[in-house]
DRENKOL-308345 format. One line per 3 residues: their letters; for each residue x, y, z of C-alpha. Coordinates in nm, 2 decimals, decimal comma. Example, Ala and Ser with C-alpha at 12.3 -4.5 7.8 and 13.67 -1.06 7.14 Angstrom:
<tilums>
AS) 1,23 -0,45 0,78 ~ 1,37 -0,11 0,71 .
</tilums>
This chain:
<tilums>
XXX) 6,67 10,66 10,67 ~ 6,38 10,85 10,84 ~ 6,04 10,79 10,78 .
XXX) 5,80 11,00 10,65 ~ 5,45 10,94 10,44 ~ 5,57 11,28 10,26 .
XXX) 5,81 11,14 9,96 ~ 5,95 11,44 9,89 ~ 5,98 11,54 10,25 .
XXX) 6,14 11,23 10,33 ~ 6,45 11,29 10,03 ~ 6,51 11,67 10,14 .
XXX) 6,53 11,53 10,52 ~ 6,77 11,30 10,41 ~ 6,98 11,48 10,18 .
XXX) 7,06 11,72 10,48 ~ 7,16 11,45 10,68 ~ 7,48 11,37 10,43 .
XXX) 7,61 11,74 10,56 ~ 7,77 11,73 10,92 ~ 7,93 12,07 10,87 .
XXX) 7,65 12,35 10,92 ~ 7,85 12,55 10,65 ~ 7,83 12,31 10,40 .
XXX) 7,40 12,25 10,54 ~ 7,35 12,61 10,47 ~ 7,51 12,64 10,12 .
XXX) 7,33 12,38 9,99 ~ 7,04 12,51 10,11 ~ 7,14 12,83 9,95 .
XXX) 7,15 12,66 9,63 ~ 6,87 12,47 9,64 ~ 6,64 12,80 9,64 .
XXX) 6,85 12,94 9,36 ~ 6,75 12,62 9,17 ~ 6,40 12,57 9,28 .
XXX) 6,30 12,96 9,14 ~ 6,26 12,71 8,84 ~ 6,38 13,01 8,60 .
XXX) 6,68 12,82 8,49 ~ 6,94 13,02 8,58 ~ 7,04 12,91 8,92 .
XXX) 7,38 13,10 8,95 ~ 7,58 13,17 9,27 ~ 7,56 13,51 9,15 .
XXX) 7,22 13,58 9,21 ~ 7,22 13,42 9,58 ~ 7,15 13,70 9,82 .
XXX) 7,22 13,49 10,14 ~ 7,58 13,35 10,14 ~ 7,87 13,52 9,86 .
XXX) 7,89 13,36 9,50 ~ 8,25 13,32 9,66 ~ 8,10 13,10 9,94 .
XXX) 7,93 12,93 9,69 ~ 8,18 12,86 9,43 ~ 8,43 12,69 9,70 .
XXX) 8,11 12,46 9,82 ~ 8,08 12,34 9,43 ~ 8,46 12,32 9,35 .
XXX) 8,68 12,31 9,68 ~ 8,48 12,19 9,93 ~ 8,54 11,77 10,09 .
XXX) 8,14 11,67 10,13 ~ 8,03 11,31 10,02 ~ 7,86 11,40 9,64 .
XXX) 7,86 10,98 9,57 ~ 7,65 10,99 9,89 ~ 7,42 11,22 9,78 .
XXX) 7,39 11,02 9,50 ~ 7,29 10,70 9,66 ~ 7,06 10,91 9,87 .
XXX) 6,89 10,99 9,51 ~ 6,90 10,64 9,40 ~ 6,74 10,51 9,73 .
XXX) 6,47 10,71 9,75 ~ 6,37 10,64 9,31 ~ 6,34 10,27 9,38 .
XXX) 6,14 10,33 9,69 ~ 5,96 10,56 9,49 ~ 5,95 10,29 9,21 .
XXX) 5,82 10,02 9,45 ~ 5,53 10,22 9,64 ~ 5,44 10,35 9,30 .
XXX) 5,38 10,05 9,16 ~ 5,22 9,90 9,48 ~ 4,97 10,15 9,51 .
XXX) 4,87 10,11 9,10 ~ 4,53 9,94 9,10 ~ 4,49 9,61 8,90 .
XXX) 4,79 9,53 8,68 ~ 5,06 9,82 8,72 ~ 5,24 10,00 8,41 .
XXX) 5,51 9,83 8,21 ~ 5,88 9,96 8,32 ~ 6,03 10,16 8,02 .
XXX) 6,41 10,25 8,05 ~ 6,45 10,51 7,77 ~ 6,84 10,63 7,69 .
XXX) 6,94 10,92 7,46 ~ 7,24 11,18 7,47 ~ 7,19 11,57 7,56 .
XXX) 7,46 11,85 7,47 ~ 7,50 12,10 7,64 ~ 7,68 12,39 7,43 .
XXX) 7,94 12,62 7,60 ~ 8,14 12,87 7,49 ~ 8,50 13,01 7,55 .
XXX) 8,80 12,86 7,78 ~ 8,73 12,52 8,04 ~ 9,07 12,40 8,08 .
XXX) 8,97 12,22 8,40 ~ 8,75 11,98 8,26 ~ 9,01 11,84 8,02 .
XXX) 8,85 11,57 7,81 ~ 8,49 11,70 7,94 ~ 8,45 11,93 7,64 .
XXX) 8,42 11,83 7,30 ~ 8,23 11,94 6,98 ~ 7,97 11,65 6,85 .
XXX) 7,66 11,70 6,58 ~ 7,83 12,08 6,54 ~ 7,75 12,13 6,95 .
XXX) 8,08 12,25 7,10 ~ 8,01 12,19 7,53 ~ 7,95 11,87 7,71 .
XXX) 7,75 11,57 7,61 ~ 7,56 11,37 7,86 ~ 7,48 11,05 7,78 .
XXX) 7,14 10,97 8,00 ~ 6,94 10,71 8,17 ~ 6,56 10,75 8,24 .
XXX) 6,30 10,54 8,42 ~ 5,94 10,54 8,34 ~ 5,68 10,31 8,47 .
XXX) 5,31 10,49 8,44 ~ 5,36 10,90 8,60 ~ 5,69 10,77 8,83 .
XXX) 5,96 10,96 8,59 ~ 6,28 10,93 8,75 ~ 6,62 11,02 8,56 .
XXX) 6,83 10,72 8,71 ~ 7,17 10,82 8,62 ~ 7,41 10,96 8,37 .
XXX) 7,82 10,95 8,17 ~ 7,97 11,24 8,02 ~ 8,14 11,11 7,69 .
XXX) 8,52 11,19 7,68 ~ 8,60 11,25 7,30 ~ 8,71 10,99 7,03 .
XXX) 8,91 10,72 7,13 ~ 8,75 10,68 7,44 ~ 8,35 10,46 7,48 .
XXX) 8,16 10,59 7,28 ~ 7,77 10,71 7,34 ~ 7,64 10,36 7,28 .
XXX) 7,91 10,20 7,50 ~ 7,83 10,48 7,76 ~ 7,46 10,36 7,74 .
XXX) 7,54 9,99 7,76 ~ 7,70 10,05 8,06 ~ 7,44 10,23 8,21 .
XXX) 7,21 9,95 8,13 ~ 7,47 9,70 8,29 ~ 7,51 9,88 8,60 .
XXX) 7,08 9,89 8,72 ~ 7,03 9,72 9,04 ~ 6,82 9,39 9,06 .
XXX) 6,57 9,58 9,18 ~ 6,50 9,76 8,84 ~ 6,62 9,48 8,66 .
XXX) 6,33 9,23 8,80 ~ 6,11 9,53 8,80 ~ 5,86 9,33 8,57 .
XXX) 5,89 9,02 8,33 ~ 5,97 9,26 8,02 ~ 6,13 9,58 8,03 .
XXX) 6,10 9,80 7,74 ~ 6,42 9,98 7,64 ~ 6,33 10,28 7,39 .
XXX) 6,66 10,46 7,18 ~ 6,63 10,66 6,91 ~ 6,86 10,63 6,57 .
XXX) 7,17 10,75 6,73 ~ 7,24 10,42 6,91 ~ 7,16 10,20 6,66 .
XXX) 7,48 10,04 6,60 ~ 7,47 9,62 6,60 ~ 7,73 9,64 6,90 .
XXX) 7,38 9,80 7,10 ~ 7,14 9,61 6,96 ~ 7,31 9,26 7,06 .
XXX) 7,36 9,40 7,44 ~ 7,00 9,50 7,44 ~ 6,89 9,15 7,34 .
XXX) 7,21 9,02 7,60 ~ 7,05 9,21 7,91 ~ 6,69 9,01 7,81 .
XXX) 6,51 9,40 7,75 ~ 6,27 9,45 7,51 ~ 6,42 9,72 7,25 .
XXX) 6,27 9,92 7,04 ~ 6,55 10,16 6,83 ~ 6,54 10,42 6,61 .
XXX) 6,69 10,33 6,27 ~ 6,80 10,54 5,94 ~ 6,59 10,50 5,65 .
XXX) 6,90 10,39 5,46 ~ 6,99 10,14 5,65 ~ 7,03 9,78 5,45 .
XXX) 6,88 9,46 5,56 ~ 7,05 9,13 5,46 ~ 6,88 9,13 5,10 .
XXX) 7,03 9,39 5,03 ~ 6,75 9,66 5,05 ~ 6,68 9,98 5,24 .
XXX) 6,45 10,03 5,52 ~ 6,28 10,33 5,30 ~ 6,18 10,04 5,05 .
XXX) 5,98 9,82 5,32 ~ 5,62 9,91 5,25 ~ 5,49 9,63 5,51 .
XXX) 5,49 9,76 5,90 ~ 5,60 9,50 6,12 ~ 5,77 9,29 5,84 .
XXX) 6,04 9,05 6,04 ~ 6,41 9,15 5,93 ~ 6,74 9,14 5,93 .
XXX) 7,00 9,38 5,89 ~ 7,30 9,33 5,67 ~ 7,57 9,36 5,98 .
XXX) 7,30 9,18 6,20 ~ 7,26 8,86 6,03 ~ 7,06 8,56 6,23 .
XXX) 6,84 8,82 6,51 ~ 6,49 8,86 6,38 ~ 6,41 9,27 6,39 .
XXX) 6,07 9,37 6,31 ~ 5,99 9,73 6,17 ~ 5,78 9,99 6,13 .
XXX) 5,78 10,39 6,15 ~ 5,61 10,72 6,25 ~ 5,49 11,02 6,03 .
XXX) 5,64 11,32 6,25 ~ 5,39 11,64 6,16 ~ 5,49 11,86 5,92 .
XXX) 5,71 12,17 6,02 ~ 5,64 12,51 5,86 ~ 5,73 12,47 5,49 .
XXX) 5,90 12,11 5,47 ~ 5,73 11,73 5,42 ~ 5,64 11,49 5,69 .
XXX) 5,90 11,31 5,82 ~ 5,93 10,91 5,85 ~ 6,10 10,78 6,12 .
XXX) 6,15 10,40 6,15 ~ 6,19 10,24 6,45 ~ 6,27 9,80 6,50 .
XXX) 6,15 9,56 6,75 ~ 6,39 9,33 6,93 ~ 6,04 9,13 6,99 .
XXX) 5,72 9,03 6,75 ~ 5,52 9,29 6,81 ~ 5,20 9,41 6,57 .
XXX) 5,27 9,75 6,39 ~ 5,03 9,94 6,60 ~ 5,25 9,84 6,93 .
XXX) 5,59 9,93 6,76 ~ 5,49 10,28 6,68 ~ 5,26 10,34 7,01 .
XXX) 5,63 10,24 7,20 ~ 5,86 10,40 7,01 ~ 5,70 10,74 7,01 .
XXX) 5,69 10,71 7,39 ~ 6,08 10,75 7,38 ~ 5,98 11,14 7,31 .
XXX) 5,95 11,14 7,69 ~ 6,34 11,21 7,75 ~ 6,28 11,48 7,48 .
XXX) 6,07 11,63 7,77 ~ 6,27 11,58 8,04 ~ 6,59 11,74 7,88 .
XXX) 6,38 12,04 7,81 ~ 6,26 12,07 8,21 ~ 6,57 12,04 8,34 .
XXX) 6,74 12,29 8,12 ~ 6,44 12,51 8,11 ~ 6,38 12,51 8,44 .
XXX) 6,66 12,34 8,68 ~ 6,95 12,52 8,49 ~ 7,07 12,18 8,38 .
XXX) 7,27 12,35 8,08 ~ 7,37 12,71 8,30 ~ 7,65 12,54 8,47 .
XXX) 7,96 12,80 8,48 ~ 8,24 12,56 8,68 ~ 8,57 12,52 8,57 .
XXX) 8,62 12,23 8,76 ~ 8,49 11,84 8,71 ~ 8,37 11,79 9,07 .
XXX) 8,20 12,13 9,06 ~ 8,03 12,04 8,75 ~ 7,90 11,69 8,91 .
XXX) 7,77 11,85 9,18 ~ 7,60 12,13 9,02 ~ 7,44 11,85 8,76 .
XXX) 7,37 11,64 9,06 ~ 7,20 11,96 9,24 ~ 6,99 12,00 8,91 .
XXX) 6,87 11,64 8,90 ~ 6,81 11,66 9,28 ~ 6,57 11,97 9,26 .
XXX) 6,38 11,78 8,99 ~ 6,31 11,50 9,17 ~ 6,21 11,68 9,44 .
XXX) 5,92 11,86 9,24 ~ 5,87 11,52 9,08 ~ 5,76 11,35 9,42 .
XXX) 5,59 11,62 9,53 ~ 5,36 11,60 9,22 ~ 5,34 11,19 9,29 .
XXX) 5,24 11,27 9,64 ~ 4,95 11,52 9,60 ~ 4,63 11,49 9,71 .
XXX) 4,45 11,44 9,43 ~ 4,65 11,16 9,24 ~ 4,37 11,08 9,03 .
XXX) 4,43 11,38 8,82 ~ 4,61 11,27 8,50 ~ 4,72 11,65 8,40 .
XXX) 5,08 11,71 8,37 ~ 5,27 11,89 8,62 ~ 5,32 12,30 8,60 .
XXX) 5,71 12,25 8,74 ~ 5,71 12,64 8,78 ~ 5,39 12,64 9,01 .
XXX) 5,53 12,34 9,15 ~ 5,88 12,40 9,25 ~ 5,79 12,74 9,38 .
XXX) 5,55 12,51 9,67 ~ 5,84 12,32 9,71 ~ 6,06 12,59 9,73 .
XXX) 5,85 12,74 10,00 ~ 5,76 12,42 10,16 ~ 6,15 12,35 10,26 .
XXX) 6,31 12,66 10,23 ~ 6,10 12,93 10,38 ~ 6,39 13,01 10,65 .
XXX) 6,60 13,11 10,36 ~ 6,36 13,26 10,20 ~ 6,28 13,47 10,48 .
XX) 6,66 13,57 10,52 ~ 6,62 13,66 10,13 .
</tilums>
């Protein structure tokens, strides 16, 4: 790996290294403009520079490395993880791993990716089951499954698995990890491998679900009462809930959420709302890195157009970790942002554009 005190710098530079074939250097180039205009519709068809045929056989036909650009990826977030938390004064922020599922609806014929496309919660596309890393303003999405239909793991199982497969590194991040999940991995199975992998859990949970005396979460008017669940008998939970503001015409809504730990009510809700953060990712990336726009027909060429989308992102994201002023606590403009990047990296293509 080259070295670099420019983080973002440093992943572009090596990212181009994977491709030995200039053809292959210059389409992803290509597409990497298309996805940093940050409008969210980074489609070979608007690419001025090399055909959307060109384009299309790089995503679907082409033999380059994608697991190597992944482990490019994964190198450069704990790095980033590592100098992050080095460079926090006094006691650095907790490690939060934060898992939730995103669909992304399509219509009409994918034959090629098979047991890709299924319809769940009345969303007919593909569902991505996600992992996300926070520790203080270092958000990095670490990796991600595509659930395959019934029969096959389910969501939960996918984000187990995710959770399983973190390096040491992450793992030994800090003395407790908070893991944050909202009500649709809530299942027992989840629970007892959150409490097996020694994370600190804080779920999401229906209002109608039972504890072992028989009554329902809705009834507990104590936060942070120690419980347990009816198909969870013998591991202490402790609950509380959020008042989510009203929308236009309907009541507030409750939301509980349990603690794997004893923790006061105050810390249960300040946690669990932090799980809102994926919320926000979801949004950027489809919003603004055409996460959701993919138009493949092919599995490999929708990994590596995902892979492109999460790649752009954390490009913009170091960038933003790496300006000047760090000390500013505002949240990042990713338009204004990726467009700097955009012309920070590519200004040859842009120049041919």
């Amino acid at each position: 790996m080259k070295t670099k005190n420019n983080r973002a710098e440093q992943l572009y530079s090596d990212i181009l290294a994977v491709f030995t074939r200039k053809q292959h250097l210059d389409s992803v180039q290509v597409l990497l403009c298309l996805f940093l205009a940050a409008m969210g519709k980074p489609r070979p068809a608007y690419a001025t520079v090399k055909s959307p045929a060109a384009l299309s056989r790089f995503l679907n036909q082409y033999d380059w490395n994608t697991k190597a650009i992944i482990r490019v990826m994964r190198h450069h977030t704990l790095s980033q993880l590592q100098s992050y938390r080095k460079r926090c004064a006094g006691r650095p922020p907790r490690l939060e791993l934060i898992v939730d599922l995103t669909s992304i609806g399509k219509e009409g014929d994918f034959l090629g990716l098979g047991d890709w496309i299924h319809t769940l919660n009345s969303v007919s596309g593909l569902h991505v089951v996600m992992l996300y890393l926070c520790c203080g303003e270092a958000r990095i999405p670490w990796s991600f499954l595509i659930w395959r239909g019934k029969g096959e793991p389910s969501p939960t199982q996918l984000a187990l698995k995710l959770l399983r497969g973190l390096p040491k590194e992450v793992r030994q991040h800090s003395k407790t990890i908070h893991l944050l999940a909202d009500g649709g991995f809530c299942s027992k199975d989840f629970i007892r491998g959150v409490i097996a992998l020694g994370f600190a859990g804080f779920v999401g949970m229906p209002a109608d679900r039972k504890t072992s005396t028989g009554q329902q979460l809705r009834d507990i008017k104590t936060p942070g009462m120690q419980i347990e669940l009816h198909d969870l008998s013998g591991i202490p939970l402790w609950v509380s809930w959020v008042w989510l503001p009203a929308k236009k015409g309907n009541e507030q809504e409750q939301r509980f959420i349990v603690s794997t730990v004893p923790r006061s009510p105050q810390v249960i809700k300040r946690t669990g709302k932090r799980r809102w953060k994926i919320e926000a990712l979801f949004k950027t990336l489809k919003s603004r890195f055409g996460f959701g726009t993919f138009g493949q027909h092919s599995k490999r060429g929708v990994l590596r157009f995902l892979c492109i989308s999460l790649l752009s992102f954390l490009l913009c994201h170091f960038a933003f970790l790496d300006r000047p002023n760090s000390g500013d606590s505002s949240l990042p403009h990713w338009g204004q942002l990726a467009q700097s990047v955009r012309h920070q990296f590519l200004a040859p293509i842009r120049l041919a554009e």
